[in-house]
Chimera marker file (.cmm) of the C-alpha trace (Angstrom):
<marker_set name="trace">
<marker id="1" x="55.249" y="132.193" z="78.014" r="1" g="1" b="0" radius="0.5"/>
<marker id="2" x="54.015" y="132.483" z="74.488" r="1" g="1" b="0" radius="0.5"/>
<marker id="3" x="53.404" y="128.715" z="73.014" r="1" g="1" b="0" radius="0.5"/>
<marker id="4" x="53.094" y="127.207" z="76.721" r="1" g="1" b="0" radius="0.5"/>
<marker id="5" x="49.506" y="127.087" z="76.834" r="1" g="1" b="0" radius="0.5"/>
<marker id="6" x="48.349" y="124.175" z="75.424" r="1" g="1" b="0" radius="0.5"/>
<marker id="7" x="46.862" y="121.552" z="77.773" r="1" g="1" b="0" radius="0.5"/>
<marker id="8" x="46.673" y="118.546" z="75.019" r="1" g="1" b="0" radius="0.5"/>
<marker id="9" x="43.206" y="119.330" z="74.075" r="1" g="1" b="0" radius="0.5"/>
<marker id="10" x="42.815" y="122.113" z="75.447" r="1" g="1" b="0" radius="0.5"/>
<marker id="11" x="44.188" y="125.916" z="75.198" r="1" g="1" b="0" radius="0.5"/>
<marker id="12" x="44.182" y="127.535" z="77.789" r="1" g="1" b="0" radius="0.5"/>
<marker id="13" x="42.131" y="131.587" z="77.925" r="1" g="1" b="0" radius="0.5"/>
<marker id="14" x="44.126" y="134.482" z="79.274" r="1" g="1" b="0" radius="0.5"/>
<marker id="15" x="41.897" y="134.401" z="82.431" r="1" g="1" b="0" radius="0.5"/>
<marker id="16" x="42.980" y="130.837" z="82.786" r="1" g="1" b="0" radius="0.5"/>
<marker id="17" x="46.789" y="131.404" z="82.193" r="1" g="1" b="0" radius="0.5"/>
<marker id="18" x="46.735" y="134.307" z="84.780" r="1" g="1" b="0" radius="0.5"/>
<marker id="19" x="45.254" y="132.123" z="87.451" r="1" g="1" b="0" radius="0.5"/>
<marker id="20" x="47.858" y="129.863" z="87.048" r="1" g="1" b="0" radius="0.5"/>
<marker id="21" x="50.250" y="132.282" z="86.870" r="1" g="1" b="0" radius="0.5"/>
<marker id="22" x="49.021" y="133.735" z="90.392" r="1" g="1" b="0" radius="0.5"/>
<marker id="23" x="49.095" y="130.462" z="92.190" r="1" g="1" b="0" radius="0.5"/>
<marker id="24" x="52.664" y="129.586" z="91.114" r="1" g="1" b="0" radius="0.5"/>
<marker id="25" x="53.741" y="133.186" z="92.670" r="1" g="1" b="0" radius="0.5"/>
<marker id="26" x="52.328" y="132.093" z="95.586" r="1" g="1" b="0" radius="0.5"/>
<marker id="27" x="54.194" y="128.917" z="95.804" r="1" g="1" b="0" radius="0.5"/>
<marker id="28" x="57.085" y="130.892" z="95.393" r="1" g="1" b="0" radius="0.5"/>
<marker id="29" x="56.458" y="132.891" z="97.650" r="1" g="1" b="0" radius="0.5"/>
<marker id="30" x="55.652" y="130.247" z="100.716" r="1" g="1" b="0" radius="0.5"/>
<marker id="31" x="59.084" y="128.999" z="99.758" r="1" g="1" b="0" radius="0.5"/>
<marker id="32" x="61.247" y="131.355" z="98.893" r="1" g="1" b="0" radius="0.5"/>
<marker id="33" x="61.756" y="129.335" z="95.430" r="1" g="1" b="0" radius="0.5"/>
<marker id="34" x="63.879" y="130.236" z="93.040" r="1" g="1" b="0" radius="0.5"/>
<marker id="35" x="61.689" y="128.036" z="90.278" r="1" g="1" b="0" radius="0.5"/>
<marker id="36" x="58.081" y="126.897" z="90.222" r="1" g="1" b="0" radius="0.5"/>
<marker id="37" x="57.135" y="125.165" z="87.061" r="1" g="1" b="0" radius="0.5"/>
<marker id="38" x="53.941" y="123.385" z="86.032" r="1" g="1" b="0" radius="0.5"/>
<marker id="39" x="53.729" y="121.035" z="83.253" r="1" g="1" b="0" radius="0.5"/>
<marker id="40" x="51.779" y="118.143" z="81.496" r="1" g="1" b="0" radius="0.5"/>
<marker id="41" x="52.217" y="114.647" z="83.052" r="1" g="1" b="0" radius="0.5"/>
<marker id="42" x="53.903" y="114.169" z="79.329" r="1" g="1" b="0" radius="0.5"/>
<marker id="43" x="56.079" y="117.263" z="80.471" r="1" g="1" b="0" radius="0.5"/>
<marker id="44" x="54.866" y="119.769" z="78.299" r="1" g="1" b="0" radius="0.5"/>
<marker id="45" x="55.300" y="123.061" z="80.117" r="1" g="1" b="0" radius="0.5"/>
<marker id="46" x="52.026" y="125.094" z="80.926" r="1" g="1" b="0" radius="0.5"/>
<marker id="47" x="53.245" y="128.001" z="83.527" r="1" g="1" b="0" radius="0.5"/>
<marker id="48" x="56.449" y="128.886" z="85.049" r="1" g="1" b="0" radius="0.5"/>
<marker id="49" x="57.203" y="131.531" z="87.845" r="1" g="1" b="0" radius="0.5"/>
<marker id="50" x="61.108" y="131.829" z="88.156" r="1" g="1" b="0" radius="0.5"/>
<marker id="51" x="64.158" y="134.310" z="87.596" r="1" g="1" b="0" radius="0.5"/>
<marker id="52" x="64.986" y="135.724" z="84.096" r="1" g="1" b="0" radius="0.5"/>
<marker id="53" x="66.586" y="134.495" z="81.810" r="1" g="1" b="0" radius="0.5"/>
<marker id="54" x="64.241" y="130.965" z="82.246" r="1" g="1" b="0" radius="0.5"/>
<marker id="55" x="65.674" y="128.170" z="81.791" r="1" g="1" b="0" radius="0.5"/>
<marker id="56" x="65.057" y="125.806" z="78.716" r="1" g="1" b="0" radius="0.5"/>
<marker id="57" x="61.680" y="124.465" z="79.291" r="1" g="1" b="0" radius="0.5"/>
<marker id="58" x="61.220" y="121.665" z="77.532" r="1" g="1" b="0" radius="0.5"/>
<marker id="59" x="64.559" y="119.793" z="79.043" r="1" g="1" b="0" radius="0.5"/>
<marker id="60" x="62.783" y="121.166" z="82.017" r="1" g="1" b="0" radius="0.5"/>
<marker id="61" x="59.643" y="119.481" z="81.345" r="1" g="1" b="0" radius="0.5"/>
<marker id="62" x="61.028" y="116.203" z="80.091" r="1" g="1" b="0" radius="0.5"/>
<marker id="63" x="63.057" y="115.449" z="83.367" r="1" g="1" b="0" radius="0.5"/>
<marker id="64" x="59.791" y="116.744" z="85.427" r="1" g="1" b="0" radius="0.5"/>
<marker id="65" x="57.428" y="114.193" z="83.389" r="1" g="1" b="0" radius="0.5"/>
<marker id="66" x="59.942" y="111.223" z="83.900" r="1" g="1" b="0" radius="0.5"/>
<marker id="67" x="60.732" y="111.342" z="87.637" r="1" g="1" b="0" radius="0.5"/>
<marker id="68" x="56.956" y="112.167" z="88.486" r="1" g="1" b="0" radius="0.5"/>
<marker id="69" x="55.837" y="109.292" z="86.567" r="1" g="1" b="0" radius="0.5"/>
<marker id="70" x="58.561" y="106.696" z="87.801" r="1" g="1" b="0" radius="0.5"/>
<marker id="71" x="57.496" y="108.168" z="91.244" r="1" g="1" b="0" radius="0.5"/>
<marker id="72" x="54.031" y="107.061" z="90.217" r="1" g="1" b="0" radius="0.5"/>
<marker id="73" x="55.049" y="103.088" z="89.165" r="1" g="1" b="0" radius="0.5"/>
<marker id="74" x="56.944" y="103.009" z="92.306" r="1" g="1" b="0" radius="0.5"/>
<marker id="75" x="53.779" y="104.138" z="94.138" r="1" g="1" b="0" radius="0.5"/>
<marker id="76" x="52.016" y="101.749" z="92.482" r="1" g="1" b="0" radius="0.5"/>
<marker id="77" x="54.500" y="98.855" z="93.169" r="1" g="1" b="0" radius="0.5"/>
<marker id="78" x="53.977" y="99.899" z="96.623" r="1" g="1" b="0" radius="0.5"/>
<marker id="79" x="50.291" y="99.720" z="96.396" r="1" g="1" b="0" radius="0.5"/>
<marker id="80" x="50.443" y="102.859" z="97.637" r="1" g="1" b="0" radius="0.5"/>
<marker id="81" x="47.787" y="105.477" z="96.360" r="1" g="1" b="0" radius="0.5"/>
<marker id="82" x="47.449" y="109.558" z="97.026" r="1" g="1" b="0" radius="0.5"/>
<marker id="83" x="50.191" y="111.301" z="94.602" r="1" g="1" b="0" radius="0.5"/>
<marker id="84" x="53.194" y="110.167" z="93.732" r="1" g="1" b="0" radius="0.5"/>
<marker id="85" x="56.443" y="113.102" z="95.239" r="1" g="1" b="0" radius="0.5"/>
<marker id="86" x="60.080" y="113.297" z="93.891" r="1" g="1" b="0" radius="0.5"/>
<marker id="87" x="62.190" y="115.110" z="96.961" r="1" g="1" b="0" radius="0.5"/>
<marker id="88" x="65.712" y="115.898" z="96.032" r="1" g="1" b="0" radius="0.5"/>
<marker id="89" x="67.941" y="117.674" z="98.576" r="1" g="1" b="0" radius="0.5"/>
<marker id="90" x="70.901" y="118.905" z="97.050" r="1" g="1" b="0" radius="0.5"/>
<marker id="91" x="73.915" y="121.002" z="98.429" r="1" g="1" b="0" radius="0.5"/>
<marker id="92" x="72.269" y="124.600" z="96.897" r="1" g="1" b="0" radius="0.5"/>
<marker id="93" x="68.538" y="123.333" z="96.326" r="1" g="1" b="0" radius="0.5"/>
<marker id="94" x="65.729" y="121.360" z="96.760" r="1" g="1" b="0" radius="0.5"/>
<marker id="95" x="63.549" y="119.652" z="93.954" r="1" g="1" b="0" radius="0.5"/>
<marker id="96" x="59.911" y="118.537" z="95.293" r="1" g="1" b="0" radius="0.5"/>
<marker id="97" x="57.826" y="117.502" z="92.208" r="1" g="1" b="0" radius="0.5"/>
<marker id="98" x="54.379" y="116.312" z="93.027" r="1" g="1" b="0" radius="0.5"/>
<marker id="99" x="51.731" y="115.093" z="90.350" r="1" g="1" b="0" radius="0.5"/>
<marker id="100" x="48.407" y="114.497" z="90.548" r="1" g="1" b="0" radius="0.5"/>
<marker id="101" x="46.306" y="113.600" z="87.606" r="1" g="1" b="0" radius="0.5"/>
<marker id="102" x="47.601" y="114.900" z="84.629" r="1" g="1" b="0" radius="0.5"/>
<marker id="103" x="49.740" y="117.621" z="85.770" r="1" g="1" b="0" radius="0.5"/>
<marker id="104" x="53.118" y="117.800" z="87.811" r="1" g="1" b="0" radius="0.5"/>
<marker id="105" x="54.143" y="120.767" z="89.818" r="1" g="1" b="0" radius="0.5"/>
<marker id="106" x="58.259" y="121.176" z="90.321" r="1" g="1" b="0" radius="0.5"/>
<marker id="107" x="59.414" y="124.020" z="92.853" r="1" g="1" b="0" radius="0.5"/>
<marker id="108" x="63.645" y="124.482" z="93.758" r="1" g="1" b="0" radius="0.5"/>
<marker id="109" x="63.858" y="126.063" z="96.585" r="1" g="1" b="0" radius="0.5"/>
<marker id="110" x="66.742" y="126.643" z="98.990" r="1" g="1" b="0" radius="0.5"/>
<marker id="111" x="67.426" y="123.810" z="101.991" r="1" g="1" b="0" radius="0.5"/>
<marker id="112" x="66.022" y="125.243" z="105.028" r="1" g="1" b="0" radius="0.5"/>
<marker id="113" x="68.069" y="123.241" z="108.350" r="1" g="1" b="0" radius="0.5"/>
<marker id="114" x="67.326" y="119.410" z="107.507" r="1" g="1" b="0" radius="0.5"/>
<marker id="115" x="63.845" y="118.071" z="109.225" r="1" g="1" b="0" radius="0.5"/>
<marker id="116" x="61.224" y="115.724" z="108.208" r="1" g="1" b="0" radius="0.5"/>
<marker id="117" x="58.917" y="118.795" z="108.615" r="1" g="1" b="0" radius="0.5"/>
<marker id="118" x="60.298" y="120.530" z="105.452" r="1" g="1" b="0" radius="0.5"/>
<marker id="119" x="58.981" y="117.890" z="103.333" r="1" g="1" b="0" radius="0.5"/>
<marker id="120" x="55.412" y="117.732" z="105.624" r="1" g="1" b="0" radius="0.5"/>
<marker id="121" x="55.239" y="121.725" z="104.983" r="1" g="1" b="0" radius="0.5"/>
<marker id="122" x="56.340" y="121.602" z="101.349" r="1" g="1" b="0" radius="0.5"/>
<marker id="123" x="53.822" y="118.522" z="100.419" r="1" g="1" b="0" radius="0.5"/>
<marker id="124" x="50.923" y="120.469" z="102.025" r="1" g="1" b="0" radius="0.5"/>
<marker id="125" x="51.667" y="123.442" z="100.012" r="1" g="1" b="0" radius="0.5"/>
<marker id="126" x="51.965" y="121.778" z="97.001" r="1" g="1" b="0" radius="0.5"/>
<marker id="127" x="48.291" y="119.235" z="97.277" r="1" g="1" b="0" radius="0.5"/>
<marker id="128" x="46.653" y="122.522" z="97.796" r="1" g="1" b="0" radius="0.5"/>
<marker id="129" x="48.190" y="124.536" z="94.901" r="1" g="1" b="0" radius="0.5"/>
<marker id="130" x="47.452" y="121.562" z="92.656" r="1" g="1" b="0" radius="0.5"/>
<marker id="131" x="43.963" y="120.821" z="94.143" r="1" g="1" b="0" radius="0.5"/>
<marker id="132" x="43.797" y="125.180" z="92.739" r="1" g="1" b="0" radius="0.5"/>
<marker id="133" x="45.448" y="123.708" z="89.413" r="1" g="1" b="0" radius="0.5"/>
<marker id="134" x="43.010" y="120.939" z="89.203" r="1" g="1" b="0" radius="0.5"/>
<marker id="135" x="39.781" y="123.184" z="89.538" r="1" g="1" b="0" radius="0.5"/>
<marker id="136" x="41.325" y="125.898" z="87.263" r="1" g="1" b="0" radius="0.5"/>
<marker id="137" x="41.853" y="123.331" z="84.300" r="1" g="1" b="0" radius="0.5"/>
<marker id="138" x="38.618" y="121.150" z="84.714" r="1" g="1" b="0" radius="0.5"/>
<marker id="139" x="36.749" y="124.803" z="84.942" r="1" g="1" b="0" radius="0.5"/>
<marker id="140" x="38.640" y="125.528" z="81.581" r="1" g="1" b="0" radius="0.5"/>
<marker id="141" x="37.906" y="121.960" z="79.767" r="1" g="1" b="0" radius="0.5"/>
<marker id="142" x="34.427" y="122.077" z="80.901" r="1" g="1" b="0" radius="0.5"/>
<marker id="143" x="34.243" y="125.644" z="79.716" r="1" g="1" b="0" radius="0.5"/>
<marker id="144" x="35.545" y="124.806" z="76.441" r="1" g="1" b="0" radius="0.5"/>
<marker id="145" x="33.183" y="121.865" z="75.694" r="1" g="1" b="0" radius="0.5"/>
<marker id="146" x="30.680" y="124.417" z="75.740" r="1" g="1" b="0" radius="0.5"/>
<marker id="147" x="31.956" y="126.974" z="73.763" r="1" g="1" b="0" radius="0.5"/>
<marker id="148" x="32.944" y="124.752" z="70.727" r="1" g="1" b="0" radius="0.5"/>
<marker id="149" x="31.064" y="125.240" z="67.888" r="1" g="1" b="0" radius="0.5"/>
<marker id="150" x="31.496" y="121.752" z="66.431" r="1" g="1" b="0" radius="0.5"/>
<marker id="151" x="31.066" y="120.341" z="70.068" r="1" g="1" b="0" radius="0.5"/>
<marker id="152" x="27.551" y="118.210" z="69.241" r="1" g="1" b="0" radius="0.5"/>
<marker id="153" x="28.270" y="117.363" z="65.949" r="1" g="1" b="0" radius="0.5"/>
<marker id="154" x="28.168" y="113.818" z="64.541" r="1" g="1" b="0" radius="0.5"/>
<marker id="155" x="30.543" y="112.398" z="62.049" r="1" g="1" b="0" radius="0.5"/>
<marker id="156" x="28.498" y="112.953" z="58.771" r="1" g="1" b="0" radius="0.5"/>
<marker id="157" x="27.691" y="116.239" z="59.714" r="1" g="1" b="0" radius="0.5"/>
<marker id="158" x="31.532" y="116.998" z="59.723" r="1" g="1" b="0" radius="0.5"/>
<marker id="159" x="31.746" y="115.172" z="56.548" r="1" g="1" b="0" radius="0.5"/>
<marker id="160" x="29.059" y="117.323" z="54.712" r="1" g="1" b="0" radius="0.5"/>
<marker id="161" x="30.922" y="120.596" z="56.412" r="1" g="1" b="0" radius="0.5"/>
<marker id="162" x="34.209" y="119.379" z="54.711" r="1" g="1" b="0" radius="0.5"/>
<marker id="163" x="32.586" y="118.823" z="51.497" r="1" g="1" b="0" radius="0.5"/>
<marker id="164" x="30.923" y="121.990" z="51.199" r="1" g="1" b="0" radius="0.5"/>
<marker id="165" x="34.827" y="123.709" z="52.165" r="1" g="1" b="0" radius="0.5"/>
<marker id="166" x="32.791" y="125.455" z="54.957" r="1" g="1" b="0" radius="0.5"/>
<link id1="1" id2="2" r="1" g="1" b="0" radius="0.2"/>
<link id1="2" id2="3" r="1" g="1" b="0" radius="0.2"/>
<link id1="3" id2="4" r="1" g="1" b="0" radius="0.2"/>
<link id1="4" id2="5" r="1" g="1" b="0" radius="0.2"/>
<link id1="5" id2="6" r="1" g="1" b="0" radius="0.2"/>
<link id1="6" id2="7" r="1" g="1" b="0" radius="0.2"/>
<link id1="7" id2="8" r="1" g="1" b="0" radius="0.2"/>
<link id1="8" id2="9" r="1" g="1" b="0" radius="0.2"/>
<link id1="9" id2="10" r="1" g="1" b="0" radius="0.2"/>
<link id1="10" id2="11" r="1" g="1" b="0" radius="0.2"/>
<link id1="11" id2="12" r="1" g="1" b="0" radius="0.2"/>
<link id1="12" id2="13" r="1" g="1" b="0" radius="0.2"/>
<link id1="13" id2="14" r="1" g="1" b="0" radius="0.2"/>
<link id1="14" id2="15" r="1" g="1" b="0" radius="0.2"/>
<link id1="15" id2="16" r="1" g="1" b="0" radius="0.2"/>
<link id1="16" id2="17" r="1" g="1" b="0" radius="0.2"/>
<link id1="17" id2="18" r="1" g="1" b="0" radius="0.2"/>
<link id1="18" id2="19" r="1" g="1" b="0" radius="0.2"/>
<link id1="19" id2="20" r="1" g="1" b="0" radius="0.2"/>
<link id1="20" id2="21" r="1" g="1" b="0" radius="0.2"/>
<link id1="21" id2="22" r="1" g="1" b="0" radius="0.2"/>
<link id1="22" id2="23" r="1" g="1" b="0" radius="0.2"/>
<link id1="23" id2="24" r="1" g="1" b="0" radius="0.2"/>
<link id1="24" id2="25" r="1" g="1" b="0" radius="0.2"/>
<link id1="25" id2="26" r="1" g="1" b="0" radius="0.2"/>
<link id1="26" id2="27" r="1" g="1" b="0" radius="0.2"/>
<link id1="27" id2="28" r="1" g="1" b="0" radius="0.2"/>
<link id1="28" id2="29" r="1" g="1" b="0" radius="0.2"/>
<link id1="29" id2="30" r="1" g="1" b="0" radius="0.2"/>
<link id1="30" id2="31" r="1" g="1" b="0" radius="0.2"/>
<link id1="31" id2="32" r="1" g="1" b="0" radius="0.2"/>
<link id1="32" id2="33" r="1" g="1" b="0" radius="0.2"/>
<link id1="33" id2="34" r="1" g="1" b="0" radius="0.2"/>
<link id1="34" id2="35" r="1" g="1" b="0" radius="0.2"/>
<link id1="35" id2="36" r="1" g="1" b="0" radius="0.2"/>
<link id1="36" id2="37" r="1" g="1" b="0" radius="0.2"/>
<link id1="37" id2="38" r="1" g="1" b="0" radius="0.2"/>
<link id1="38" id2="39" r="1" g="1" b="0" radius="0.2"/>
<link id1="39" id2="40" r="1" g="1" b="0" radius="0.2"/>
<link id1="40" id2="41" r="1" g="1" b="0" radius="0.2"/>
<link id1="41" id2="42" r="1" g="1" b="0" radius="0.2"/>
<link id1="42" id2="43" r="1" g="1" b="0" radius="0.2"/>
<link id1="43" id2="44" r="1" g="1" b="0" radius="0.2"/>
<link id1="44" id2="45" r="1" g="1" b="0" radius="0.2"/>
<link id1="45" id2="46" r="1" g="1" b="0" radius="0.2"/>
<link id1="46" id2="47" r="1" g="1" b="0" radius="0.2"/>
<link id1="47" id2="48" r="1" g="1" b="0" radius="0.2"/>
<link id1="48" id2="49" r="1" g="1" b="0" radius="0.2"/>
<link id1="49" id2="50" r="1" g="1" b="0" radius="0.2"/>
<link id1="50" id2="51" r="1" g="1" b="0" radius="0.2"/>
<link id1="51" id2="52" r="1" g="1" b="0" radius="0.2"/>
<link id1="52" id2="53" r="1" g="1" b="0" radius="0.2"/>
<link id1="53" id2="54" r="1" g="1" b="0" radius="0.2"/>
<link id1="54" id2="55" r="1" g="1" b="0" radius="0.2"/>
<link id1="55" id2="56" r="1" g="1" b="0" radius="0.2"/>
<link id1="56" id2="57" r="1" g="1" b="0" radius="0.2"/>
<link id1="57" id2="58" r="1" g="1" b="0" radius="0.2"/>
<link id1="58" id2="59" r="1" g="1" b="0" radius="0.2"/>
<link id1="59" id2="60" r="1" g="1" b="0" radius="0.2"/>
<link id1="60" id2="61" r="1" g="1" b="0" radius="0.2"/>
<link id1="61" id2="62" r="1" g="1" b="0" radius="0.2"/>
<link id1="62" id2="63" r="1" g="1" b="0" radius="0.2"/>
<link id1="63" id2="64" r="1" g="1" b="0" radius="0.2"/>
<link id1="64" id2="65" r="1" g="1" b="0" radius="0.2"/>
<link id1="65" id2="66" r="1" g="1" b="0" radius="0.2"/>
<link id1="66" id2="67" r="1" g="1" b="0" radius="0.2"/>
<link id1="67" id2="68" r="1" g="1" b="0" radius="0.2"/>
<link id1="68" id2="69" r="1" g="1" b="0" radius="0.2"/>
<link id1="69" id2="70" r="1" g="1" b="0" radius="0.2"/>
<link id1="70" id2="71" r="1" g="1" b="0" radius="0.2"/>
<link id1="71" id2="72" r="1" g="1" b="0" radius="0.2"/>
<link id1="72" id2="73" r="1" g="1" b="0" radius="0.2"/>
<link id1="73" id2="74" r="1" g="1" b="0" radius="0.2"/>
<link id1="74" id2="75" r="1" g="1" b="0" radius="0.2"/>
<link id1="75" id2="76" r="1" g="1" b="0" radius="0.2"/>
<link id1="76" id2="77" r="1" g="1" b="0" radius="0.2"/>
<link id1="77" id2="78" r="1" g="1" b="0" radius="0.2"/>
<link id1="78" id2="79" r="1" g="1" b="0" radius="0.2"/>
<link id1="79" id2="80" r="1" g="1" b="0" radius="0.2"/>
<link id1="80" id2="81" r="1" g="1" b="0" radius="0.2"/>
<link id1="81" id2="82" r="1" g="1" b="0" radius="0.2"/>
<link id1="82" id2="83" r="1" g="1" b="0" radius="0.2"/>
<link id1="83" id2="84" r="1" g="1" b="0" radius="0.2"/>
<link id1="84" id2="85" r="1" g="1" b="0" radius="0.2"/>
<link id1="85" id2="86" r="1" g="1" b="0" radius="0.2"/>
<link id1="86" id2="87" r="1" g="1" b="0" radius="0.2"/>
<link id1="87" id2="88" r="1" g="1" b="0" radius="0.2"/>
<link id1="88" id2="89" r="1" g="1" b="0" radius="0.2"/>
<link id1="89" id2="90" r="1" g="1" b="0" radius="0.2"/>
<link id1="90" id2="91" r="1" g="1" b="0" radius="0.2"/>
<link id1="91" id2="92" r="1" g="1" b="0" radius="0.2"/>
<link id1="92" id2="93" r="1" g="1" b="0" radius="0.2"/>
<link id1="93" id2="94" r="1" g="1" b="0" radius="0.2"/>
<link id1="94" id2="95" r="1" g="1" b="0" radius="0.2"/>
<link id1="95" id2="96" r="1" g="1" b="0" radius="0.2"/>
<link id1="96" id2="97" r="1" g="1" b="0" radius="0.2"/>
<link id1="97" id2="98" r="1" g="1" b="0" radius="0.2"/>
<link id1="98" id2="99" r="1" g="1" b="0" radius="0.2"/>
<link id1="99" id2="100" r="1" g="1" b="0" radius="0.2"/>
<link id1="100" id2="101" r="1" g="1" b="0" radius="0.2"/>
<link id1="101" id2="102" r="1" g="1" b="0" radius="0.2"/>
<link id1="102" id2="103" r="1" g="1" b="0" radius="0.2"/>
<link id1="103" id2="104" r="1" g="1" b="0" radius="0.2"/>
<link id1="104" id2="105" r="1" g="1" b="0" radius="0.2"/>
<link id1="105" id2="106" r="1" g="1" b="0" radius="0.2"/>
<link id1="106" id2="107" r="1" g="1" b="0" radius="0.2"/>
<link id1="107" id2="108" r="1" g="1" b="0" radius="0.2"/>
<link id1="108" id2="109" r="1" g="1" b="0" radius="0.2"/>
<link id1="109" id2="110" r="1" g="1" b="0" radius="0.2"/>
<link id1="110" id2="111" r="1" g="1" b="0" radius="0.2"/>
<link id1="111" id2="112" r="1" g="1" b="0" radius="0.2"/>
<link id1="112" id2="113" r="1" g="1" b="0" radius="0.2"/>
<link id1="113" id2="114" r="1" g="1" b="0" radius="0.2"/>
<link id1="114" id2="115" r="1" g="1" b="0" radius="0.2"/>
<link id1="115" id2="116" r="1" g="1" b="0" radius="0.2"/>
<link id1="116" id2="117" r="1" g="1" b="0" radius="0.2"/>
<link id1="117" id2="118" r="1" g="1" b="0" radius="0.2"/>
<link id1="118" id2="119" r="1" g="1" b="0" radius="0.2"/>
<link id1="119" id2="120" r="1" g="1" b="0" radius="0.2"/>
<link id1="120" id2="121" r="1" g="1" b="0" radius="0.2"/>
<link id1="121" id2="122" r="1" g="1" b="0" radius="0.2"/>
<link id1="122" id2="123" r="1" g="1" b="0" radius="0.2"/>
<link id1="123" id2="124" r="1" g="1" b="0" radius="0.2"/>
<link id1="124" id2="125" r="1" g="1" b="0" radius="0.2"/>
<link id1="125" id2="126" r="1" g="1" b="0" radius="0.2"/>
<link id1="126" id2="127" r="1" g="1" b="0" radius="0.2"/>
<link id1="127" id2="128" r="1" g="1" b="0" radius="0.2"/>
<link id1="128" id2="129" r="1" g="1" b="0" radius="0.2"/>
<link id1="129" id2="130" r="1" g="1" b="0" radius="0.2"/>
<link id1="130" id2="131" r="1" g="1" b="0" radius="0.2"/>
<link id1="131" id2="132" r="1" g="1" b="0" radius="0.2"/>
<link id1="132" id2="133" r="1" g="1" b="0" radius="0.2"/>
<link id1="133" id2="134" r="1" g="1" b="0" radius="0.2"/>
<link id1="134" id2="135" r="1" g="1" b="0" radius="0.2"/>
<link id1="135" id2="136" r="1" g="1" b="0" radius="0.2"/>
<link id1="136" id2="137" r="1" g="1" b="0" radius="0.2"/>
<link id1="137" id2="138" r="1" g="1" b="0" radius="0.2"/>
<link id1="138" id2="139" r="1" g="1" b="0" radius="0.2"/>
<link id1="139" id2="140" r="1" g="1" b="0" radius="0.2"/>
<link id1="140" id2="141" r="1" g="1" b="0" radius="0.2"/>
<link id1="141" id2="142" r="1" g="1" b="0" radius="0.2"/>
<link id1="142" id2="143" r="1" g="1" b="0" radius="0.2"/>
<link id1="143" id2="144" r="1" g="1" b="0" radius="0.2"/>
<link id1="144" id2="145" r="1" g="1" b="0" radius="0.2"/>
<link id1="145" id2="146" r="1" g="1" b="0" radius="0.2"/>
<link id1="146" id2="147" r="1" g="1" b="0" radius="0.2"/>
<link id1="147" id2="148" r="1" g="1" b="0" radius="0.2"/>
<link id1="148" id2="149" r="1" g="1" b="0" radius="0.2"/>
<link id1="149" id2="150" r="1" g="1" b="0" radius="0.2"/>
<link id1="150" id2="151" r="1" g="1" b="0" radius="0.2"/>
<link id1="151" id2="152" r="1" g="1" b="0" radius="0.2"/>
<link id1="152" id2="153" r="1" g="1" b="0" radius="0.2"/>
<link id1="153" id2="154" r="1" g="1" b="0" radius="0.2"/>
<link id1="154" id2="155" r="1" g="1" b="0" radius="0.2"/>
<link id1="155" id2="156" r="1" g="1" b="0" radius="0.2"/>
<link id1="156" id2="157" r="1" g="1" b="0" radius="0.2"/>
<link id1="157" id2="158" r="1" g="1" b="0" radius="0.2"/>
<link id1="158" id2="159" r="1" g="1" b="0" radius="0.2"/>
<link id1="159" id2="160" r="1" g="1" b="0" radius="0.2"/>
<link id1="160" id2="161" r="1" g="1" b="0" radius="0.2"/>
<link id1="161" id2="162" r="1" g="1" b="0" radius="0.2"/>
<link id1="162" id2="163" r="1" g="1" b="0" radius="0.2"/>
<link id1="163" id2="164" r="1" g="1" b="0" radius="0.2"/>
<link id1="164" id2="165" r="1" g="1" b="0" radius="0.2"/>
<link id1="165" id2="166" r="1" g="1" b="0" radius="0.2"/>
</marker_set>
């Protein structure tokens, strides 16, 4: 997953990569999935748990960020509120994308026999995995408002640290 770690801002610590890691083997795991995939709301990819070879990620992440968000304006339209979903049954697999804040979690799956209660079990799954997400990258951007050096510095002290060439 080398140069998948970047959260705009932020870059994501080993510890924090490995967390996400874990919770998208766990969504694959509750499903069976053959693909769990986490990326940006702008569909830059962060984690992925699938099969080797992966596929191309930043197609991937593209088609994730544009049906989550058009999801999200159709919400909206609705005046509806609480996370926009993306459910796709297909003859092999299932897409269920779900976003929430600035992230958007994809998982294909298999179709289990057709019921409304697929979609109730999958959505559950996926809130609390991202709810995890959620508290693993606002842990990591609070962590690394601390830890910057630069963090409390106004603008002319920057200048006079760029004058002097450090």
């Amino acid at each position: 997953m080398e140069g998948y770690e970047a959260v705009s801002e932020l870059v994501l610590d080993e510890e924090t990569h490995q967390a996400l890691q874990r919770v998208l083997e766990r969504v694959r795991a509750e499903h069976q999935a053959r693909l769990v995939f986490l990326a940006e709301a702008c569909g830059r990819p962060l984690a992925v748990c699938g099969p080797e070879p992966l596929p191309d990620l930043e197609p991937l992440g593209s088609l994730v960020a544009s049906l989550s968000s058009a999801a999200a304006q159709i919400e909206s339209l609705l005046g509806e509120s609480g996370g926009a979903v993306v459910f796709q049954k297909g003859e092999r697999d299932v897409l269920h994308i779900t976003r929430a804040a600035d992230v958007a979690l994809a998982v294909v799956f298999p179709p289990n026999p057709p019921t409304g209660l697929d979609r109730v079990r999958a959505r559950l799954r996926h809130r609390r995995a991202l709810a995890e997400i959620e508290g693993l990258l606002h842990k990591r951007r609070a962590g690394s408002r601390r830890s910057s050096p630069l963090a409390g510095a106004t603008p002319q002290e920057l200048d006079k640290l760029l004058d002097t060439g450090l």
